[in-house]
HTML snippet that shows the backbone in 3Dmol.js (N, CA, C, O; Angstrom):
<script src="https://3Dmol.org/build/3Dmol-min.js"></script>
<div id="view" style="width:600px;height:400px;position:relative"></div>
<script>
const pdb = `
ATOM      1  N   UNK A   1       0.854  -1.174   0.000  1.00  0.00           N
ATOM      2  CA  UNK A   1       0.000   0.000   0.000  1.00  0.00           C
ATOM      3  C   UNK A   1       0.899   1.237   0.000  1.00  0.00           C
ATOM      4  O   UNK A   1       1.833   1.359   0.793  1.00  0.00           O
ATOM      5  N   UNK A   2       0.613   2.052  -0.824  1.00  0.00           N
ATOM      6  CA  UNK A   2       1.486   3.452  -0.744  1.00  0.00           C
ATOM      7  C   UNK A   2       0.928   4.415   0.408  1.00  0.00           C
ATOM      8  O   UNK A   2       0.325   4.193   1.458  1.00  0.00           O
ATOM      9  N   UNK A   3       1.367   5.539  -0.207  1.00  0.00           N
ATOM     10  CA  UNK A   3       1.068   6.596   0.871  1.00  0.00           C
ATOM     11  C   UNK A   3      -0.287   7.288   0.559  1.00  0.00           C
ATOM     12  O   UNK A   3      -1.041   7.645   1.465  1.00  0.00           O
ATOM     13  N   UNK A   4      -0.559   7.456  -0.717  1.00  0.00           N
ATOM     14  CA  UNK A   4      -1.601   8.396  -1.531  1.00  0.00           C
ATOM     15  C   UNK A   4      -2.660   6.925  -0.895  1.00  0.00           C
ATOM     16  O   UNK A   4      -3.608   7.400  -0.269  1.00  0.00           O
ATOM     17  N   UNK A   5      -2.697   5.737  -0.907  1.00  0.00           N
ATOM     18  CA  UNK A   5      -3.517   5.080  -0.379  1.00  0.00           C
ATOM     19  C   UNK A   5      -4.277   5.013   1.091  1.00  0.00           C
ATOM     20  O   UNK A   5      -5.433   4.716   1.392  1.00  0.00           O
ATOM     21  N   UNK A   6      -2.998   5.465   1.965  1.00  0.00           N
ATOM     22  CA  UNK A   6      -2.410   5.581   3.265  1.00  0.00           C
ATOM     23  C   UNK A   6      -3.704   7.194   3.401  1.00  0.00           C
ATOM     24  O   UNK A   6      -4.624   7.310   4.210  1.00  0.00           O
ATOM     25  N   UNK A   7      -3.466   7.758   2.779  1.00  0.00           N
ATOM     26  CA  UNK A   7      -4.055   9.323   2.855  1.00  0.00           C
ATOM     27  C   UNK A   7      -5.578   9.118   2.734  1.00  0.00           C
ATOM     28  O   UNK A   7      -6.415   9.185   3.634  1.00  0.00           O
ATOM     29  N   UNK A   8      -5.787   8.801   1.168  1.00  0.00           N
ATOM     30  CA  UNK A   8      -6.873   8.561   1.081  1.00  0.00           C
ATOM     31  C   UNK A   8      -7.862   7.432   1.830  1.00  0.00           C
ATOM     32  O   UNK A   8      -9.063   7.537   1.582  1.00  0.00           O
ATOM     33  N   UNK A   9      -7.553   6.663   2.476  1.00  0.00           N
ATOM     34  CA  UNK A   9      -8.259   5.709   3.633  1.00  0.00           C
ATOM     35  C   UNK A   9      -8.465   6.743   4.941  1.00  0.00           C
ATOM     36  O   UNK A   9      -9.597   6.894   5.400  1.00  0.00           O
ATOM     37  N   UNK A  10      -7.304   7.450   5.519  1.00  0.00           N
ATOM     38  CA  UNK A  10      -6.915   7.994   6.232  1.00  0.00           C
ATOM     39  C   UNK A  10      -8.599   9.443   6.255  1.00  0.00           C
ATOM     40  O   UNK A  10      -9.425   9.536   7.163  1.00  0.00           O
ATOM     41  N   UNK A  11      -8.563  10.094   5.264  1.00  0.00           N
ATOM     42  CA  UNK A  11      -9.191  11.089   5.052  1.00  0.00           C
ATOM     43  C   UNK A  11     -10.763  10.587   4.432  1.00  0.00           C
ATOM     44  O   UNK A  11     -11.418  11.433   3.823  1.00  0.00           O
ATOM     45  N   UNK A  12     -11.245   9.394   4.587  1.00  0.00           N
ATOM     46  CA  UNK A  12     -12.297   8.598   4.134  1.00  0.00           C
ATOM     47  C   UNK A  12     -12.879   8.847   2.673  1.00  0.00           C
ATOM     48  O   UNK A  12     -14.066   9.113   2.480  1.00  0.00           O
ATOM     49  N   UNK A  13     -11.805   8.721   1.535  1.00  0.00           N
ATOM     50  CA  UNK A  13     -12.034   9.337   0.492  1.00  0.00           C
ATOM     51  C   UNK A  13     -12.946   7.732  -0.163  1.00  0.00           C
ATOM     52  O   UNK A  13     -13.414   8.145  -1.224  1.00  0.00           O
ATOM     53  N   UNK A  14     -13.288   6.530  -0.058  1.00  0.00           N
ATOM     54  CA  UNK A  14     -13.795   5.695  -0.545  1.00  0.00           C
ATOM     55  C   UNK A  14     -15.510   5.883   0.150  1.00  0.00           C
ATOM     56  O   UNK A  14     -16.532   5.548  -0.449  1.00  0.00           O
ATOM     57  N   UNK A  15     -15.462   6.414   1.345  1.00  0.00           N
ATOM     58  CA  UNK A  15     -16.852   6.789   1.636  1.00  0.00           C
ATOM     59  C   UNK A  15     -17.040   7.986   0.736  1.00  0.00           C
ATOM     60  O   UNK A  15     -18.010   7.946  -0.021  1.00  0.00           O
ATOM     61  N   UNK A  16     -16.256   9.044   0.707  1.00  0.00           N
ATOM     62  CA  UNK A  16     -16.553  10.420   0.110  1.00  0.00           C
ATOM     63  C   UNK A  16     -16.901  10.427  -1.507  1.00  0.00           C
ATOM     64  O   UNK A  16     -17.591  11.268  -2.082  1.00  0.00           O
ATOM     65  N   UNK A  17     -16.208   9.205  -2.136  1.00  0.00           N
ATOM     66  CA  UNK A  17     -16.144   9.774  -3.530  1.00  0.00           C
ATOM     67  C   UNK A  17     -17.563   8.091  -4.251  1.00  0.00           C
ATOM     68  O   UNK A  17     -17.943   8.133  -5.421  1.00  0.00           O
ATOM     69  N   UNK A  18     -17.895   7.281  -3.596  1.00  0.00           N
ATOM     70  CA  UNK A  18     -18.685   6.159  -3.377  1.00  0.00           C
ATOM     71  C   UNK A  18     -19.829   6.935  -4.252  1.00  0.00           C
ATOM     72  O   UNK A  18     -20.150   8.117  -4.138  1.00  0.00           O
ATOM     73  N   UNK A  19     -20.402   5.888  -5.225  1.00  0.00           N
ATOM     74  CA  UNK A  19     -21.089   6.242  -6.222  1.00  0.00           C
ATOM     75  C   UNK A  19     -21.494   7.601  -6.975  1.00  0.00           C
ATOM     76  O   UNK A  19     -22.436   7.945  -7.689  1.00  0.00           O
ATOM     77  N   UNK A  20     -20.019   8.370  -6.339  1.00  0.00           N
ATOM     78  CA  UNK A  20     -20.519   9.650  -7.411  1.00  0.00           C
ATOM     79  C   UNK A  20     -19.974   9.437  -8.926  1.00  0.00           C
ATOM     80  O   UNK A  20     -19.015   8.754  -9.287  1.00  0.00           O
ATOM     81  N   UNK A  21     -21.186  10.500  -9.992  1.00  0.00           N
ATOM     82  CA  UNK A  21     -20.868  10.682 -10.889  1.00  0.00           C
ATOM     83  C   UNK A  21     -19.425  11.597 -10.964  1.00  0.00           C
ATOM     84  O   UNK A  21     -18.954  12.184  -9.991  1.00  0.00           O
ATOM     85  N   UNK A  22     -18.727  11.587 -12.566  1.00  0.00           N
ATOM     86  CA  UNK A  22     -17.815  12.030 -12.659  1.00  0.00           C
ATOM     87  C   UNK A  22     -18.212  13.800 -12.306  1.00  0.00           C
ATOM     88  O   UNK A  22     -17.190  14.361 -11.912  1.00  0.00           O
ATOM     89  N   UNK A  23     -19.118  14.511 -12.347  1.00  0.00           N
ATOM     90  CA  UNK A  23     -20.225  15.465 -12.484  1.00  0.00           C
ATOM     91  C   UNK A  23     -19.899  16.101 -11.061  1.00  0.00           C
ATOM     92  O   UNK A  23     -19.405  17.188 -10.763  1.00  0.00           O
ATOM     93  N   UNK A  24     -20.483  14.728 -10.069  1.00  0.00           N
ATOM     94  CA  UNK A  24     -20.710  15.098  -8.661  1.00  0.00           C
ATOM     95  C   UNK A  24     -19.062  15.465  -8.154  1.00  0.00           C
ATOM     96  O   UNK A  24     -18.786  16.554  -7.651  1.00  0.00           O
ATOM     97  N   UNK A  25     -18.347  14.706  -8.308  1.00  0.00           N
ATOM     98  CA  UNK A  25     -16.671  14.824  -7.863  1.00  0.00           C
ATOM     99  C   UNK A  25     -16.175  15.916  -8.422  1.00  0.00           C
ATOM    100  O   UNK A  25     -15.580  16.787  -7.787  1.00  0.00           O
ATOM    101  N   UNK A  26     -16.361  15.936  -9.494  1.00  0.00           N
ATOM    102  CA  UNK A  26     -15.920  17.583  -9.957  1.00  0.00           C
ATOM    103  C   UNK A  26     -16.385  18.505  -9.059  1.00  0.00           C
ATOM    104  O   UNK A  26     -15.566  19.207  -8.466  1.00  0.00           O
ATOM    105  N   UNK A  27     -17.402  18.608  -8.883  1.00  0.00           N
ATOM    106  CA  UNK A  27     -18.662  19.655  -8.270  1.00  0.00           C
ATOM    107  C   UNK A  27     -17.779  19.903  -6.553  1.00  0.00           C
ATOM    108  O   UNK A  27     -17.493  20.924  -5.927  1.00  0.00           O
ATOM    109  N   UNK A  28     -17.607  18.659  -6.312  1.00  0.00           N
ATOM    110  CA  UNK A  28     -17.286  18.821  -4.818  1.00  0.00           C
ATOM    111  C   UNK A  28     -15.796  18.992  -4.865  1.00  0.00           C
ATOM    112  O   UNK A  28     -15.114  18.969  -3.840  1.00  0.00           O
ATOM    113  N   UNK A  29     -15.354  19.144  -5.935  1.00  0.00           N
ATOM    114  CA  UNK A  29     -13.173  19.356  -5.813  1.00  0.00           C
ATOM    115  C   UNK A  29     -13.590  20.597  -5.873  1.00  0.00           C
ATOM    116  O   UNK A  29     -13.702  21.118  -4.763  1.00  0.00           O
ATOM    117  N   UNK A  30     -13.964  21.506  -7.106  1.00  0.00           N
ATOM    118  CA  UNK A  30     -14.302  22.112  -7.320  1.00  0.00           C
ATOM    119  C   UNK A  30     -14.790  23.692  -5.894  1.00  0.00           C
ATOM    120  O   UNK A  30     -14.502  24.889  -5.868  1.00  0.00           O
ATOM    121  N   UNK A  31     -15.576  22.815  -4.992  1.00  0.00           N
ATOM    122  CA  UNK A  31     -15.757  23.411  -3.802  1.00  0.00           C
ATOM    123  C   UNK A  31     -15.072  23.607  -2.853  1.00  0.00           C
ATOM    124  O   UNK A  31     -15.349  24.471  -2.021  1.00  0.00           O
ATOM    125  N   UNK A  32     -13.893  22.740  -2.773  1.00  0.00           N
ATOM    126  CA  UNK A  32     -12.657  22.361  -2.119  1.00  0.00           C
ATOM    127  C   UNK A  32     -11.603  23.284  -2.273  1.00  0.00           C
ATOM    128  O   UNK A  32     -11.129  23.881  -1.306  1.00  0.00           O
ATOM    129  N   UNK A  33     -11.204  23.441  -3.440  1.00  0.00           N
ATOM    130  CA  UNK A  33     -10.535  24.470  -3.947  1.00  0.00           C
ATOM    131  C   UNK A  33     -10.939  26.054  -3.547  1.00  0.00           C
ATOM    132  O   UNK A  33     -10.309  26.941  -2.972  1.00  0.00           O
ATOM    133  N   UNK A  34     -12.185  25.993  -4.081  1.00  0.00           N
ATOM    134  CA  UNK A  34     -12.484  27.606  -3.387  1.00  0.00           C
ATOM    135  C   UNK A  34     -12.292  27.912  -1.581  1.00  0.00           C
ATOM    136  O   UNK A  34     -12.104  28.895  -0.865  1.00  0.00           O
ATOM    137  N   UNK A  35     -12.441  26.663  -1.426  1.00  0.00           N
ATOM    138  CA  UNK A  35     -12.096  26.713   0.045  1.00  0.00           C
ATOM    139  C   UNK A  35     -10.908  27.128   0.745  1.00  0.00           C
ATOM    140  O   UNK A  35     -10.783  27.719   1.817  1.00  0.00           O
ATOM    141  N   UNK A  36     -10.013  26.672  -0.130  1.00  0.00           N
ATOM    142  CA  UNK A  36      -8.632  26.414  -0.230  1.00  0.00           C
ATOM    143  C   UNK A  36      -8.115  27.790  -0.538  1.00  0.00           C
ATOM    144  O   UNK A  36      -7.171  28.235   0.115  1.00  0.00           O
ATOM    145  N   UNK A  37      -8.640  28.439  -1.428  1.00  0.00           N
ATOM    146  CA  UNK A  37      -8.474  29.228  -2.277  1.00  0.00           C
ATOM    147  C   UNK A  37      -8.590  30.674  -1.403  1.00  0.00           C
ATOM    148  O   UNK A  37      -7.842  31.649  -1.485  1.00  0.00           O
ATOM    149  N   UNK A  38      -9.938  30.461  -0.422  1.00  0.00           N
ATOM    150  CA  UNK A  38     -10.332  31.917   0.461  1.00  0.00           C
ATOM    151  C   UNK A  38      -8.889  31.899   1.382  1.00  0.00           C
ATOM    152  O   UNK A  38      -8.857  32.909   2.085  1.00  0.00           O
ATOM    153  N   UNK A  39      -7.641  30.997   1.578  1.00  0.00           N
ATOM    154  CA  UNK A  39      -7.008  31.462   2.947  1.00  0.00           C
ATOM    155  C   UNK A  39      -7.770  31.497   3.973  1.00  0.00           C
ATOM    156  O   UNK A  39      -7.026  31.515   4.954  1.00  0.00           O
ATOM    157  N   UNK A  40      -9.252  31.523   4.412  1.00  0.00           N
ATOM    158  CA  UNK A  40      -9.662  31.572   5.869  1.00  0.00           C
ATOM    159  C   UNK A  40      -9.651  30.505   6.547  1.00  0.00           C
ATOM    160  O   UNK A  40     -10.003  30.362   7.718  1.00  0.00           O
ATOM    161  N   UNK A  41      -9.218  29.681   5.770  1.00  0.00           N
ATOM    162  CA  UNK A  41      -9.431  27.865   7.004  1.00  0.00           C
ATOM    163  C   UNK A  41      -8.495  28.109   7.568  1.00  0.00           C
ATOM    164  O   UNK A  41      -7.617  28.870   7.164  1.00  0.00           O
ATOM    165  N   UNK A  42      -8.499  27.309   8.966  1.00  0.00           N
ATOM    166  CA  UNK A  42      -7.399  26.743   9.789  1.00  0.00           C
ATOM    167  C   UNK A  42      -6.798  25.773   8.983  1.00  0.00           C
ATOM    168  O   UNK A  42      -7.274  25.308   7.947  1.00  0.00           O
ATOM    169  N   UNK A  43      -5.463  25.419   9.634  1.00  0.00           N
ATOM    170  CA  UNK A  43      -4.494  24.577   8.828  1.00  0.00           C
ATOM    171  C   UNK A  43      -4.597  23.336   9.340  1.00  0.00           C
ATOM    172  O   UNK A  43      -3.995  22.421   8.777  1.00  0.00           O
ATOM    173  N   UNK A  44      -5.039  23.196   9.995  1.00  0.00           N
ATOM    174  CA  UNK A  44      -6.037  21.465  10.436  1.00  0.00           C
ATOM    175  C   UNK A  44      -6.806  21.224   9.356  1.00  0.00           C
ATOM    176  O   UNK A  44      -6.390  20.130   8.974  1.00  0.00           O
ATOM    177  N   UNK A  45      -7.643  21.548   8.644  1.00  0.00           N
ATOM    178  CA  UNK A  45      -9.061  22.017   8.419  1.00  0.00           C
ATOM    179  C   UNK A  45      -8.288  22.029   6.897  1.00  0.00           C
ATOM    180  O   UNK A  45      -8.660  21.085   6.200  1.00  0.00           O
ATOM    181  N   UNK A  46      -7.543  22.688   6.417  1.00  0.00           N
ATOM    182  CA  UNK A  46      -7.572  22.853   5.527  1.00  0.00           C
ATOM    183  C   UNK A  46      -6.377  21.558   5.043  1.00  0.00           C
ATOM    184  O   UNK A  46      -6.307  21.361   3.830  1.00  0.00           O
ATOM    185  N   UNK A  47      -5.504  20.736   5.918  1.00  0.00           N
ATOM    186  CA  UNK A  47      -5.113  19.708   5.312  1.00  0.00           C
ATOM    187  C   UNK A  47      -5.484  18.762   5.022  1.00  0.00           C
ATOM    188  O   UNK A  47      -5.034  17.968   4.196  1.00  0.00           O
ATOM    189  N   UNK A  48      -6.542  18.694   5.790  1.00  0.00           N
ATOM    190  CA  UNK A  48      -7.685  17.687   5.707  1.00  0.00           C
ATOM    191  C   UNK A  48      -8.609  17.879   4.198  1.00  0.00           C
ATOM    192  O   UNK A  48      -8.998  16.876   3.600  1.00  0.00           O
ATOM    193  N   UNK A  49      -8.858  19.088   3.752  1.00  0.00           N
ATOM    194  CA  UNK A  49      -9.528  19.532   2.545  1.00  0.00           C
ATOM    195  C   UNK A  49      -8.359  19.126   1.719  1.00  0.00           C
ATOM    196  O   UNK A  49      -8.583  18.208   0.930  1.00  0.00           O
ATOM    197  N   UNK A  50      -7.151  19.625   1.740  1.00  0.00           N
ATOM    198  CA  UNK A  50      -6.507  19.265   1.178  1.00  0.00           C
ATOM    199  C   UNK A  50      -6.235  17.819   0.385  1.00  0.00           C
ATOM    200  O   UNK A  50      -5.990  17.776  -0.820  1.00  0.00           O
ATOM    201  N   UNK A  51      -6.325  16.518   1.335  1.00  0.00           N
ATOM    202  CA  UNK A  51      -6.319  15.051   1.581  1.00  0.00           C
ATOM    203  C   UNK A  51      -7.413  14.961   0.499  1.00  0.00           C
ATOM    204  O   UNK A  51      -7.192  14.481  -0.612  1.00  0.00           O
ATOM    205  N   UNK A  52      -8.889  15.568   0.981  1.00  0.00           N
ATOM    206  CA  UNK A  52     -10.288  14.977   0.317  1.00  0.00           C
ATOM    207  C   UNK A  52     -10.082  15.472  -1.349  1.00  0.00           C
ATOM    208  O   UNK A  52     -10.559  14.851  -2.300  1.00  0.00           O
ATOM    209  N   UNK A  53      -9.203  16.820  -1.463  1.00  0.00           N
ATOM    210  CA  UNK A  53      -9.566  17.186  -3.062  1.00  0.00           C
ATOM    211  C   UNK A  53      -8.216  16.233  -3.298  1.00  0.00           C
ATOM    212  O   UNK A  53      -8.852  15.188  -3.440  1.00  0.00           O
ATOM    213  N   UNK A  54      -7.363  15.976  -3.389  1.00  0.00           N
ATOM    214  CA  UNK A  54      -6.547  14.618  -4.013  1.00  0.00           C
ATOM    215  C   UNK A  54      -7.435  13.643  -4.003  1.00  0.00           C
ATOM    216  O   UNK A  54      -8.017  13.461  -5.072  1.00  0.00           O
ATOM    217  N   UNK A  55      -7.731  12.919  -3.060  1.00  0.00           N
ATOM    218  CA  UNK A  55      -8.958  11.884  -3.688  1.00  0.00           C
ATOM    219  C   UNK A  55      -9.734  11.999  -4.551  1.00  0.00           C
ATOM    220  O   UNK A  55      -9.904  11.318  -5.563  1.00  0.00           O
ATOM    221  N   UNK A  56     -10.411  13.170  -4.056  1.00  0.00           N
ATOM    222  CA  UNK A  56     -11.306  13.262  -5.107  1.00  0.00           C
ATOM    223  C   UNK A  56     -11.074  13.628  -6.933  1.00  0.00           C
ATOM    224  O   UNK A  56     -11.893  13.581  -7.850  1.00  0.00           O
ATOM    225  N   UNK A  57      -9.096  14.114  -6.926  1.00  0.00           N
ATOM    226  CA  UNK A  57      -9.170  14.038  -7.900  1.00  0.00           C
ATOM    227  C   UNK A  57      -8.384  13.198  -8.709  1.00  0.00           C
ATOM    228  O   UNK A  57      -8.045  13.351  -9.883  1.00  0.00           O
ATOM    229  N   UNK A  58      -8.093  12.101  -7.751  1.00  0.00           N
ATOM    230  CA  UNK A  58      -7.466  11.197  -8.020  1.00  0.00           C
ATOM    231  C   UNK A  58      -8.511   9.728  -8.865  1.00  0.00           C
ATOM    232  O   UNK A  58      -8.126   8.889  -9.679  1.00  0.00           O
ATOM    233  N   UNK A  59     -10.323   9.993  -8.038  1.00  0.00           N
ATOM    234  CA  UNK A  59     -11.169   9.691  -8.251  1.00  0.00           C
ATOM    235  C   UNK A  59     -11.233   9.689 -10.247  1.00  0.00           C
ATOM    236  O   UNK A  59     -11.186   8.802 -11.099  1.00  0.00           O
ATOM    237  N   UNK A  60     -11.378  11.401 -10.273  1.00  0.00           N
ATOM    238  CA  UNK A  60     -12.023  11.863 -11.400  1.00  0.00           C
ATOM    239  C   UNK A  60     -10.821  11.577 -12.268  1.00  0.00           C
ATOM    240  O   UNK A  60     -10.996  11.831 -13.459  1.00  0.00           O
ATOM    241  N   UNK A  61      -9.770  11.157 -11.966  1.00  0.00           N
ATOM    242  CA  UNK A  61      -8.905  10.819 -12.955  1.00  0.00           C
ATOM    243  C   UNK A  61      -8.913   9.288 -13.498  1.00  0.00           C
ATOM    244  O   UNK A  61      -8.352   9.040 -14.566  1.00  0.00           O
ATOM    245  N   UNK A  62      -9.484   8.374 -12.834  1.00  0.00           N
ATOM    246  CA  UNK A  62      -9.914   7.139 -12.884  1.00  0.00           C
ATOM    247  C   UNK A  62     -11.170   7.155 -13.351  1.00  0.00           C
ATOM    248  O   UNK A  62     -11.211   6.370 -14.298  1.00  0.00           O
ATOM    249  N   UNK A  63     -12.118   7.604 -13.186  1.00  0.00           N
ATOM    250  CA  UNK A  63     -13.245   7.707 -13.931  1.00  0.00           C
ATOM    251  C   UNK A  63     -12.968   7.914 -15.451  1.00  0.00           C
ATOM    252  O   UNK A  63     -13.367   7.211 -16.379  1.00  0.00           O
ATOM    253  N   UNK A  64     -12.026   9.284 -15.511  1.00  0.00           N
ATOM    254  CA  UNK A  64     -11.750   9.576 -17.241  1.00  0.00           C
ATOM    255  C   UNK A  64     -10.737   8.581 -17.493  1.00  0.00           C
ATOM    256  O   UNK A  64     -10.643   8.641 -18.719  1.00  0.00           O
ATOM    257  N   UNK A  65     -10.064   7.858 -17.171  1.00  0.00           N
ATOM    258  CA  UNK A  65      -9.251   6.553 -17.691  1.00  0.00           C
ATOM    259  C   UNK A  65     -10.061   5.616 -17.878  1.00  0.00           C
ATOM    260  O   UNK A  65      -9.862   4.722 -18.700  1.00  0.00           O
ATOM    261  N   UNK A  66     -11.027   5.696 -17.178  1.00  0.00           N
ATOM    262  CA  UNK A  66     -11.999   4.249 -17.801  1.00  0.00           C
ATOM    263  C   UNK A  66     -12.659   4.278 -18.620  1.00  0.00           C
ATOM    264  O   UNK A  66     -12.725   3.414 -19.495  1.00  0.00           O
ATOM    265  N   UNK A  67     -13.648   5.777 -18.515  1.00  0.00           N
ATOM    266  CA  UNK A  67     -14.653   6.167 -19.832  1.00  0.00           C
ATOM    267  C   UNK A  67     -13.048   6.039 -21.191  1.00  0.00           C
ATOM    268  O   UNK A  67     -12.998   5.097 -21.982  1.00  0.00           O
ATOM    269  N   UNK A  68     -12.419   6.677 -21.173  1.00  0.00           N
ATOM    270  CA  UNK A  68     -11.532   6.427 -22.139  1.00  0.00           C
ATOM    271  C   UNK A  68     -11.257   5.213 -22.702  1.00  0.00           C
ATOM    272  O   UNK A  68     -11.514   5.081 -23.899  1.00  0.00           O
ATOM    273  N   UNK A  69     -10.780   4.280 -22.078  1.00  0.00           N
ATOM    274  CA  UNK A  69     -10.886   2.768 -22.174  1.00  0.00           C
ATOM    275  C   UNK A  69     -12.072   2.740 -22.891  1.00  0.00           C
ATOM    276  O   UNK A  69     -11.983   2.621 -24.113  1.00  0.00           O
ATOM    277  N   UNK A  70     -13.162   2.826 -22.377  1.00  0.00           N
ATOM    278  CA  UNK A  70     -14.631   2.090 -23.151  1.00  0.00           C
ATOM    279  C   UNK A  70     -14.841   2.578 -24.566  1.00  0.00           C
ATOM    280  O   UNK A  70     -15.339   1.945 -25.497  1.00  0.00           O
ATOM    281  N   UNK A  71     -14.179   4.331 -24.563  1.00  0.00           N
ATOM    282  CA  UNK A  71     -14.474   5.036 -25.986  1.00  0.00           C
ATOM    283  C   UNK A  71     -13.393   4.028 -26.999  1.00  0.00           C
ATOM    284  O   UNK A  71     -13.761   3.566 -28.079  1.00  0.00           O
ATOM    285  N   UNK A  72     -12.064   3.816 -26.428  1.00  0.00           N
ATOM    286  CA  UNK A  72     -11.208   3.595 -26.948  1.00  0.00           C
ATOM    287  C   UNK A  72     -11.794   1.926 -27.575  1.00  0.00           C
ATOM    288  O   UNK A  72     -11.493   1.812 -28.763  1.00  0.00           O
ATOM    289  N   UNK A  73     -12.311   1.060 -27.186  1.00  0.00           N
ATOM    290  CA  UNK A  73     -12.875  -0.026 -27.413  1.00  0.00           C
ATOM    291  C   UNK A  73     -14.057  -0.280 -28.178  1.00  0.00           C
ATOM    292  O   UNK A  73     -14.304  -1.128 -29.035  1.00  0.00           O
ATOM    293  N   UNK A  74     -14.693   0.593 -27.704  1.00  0.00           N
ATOM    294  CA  UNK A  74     -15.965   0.609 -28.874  1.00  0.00           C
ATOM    295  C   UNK A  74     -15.626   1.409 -30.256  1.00  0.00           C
ATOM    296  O   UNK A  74     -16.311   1.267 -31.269  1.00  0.00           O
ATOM    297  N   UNK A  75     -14.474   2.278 -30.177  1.00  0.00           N
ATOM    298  CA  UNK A  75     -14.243   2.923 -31.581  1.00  0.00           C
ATOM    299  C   UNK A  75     -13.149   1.546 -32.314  1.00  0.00           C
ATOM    300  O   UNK A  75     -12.909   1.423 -33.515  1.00  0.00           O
ATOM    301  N   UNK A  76     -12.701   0.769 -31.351  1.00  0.00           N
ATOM    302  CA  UNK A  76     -11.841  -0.131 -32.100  1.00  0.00           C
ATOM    303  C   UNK A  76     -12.870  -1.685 -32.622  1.00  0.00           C
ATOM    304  O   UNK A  76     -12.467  -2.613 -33.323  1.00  0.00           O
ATOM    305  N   UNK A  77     -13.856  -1.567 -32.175  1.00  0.00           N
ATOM    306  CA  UNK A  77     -14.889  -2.547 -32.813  1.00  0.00           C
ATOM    307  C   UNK A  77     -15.601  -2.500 -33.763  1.00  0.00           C
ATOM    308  O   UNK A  77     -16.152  -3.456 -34.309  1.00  0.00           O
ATOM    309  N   UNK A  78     -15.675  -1.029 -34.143  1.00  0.00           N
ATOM    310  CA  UNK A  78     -16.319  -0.456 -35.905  1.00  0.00           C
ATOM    311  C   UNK A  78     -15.196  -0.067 -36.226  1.00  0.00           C
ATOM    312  O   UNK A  78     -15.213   0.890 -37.000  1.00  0.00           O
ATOM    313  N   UNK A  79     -13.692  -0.636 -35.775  1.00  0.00           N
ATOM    314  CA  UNK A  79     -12.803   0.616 -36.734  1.00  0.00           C
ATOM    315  C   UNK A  79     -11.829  -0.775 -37.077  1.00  0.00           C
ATOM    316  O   UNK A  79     -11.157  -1.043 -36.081  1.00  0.00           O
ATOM    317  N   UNK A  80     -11.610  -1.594 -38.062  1.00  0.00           N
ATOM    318  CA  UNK A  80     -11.156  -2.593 -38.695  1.00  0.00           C
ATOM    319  C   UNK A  80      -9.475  -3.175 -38.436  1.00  0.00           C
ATOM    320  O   UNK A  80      -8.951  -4.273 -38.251  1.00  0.00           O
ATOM    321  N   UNK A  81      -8.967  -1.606 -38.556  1.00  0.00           N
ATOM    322  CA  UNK A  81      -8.045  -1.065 -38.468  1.00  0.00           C
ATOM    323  C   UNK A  81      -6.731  -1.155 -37.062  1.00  0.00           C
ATOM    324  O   UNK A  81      -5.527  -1.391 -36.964  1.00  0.00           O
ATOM    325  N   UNK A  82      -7.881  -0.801 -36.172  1.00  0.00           N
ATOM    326  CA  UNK A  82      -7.913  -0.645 -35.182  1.00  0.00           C
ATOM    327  C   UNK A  82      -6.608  -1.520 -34.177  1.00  0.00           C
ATOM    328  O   UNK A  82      -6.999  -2.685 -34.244  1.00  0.00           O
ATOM    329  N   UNK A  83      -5.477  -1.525 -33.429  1.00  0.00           N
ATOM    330  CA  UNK A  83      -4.672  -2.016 -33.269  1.00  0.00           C
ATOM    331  C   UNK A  83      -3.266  -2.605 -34.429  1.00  0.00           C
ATOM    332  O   UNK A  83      -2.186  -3.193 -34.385  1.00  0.00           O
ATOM    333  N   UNK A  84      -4.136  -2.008 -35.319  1.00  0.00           N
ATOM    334  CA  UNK A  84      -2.750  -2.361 -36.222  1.00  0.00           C
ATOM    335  C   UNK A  84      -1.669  -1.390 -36.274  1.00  0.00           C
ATOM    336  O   UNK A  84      -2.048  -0.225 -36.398  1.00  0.00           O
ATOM    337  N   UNK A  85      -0.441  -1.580 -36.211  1.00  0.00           N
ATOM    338  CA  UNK A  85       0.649  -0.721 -36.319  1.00  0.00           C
ATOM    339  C   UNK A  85       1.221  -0.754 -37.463  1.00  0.00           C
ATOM    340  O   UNK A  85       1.295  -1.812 -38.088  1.00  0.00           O
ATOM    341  N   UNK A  86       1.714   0.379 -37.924  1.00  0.00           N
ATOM    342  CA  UNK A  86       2.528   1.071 -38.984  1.00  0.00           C
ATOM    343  C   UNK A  86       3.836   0.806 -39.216  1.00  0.00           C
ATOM    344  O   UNK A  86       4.513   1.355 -38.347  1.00  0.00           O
ATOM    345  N   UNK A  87       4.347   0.344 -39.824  1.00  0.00           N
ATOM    346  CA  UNK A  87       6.079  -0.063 -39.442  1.00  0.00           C
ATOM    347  C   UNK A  87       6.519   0.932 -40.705  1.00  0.00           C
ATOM    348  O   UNK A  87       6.036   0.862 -41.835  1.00  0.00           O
ATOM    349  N   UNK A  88       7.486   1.823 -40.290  1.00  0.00           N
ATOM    350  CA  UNK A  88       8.151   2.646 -41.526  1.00  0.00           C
ATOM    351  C   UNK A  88       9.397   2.316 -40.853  1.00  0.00           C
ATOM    352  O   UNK A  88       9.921   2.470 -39.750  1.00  0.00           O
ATOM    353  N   UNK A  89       9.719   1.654 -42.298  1.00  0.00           N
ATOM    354  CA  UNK A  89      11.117   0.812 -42.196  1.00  0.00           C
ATOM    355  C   UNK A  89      11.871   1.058 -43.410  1.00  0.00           C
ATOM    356  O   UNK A  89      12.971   0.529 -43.571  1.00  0.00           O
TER     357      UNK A  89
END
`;
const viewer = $3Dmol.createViewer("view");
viewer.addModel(pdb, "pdb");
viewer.setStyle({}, {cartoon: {color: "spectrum"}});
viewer.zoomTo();
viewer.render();
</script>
């Protein structure tokens, strides 16, 4: 187990980010940041925000690696082509 694992367990990012859309996680990093962003948090408070927007965008980065995957697969099932490589030799 790494550390970014270590964090995110730590900061309950598998309860926090648990059946959201890619939509909803944005929405809530998104809120995180401005948080982040005002300087008024305490530095407890705000490492902890800190912890949840890495998850969470560690989340939304796995979400777009997978939708990618699926685009990438279904365009290679109408596309014939598809996995073949070019050799310029």
């Amino acid at each position: 187990m790494n550390d970014i694992d270590n964090i995110n367990r730590n900061c309950g990012a598998a309860e926090m980010t648990e059946g959201l859309t890619f939509e909803q996680a944005a929405s809530k990093l998104e809120e995180i940041v401005e948080k982040l962003d005002s300087g008024e948090i305490p530095l407890g408070e705000t490492v902890k925000l800190y912890e949840q927007g890495i998850a969470l965008s560690d989340y939304c980065m796995k979400l777009l690696a997978d939708y990618d995957g699926r685009i990438e697969k279904v365009s290679c099932s109408t596309d014939e082509s598809c996995g073949e490589q070019e050799t310029d030799i």
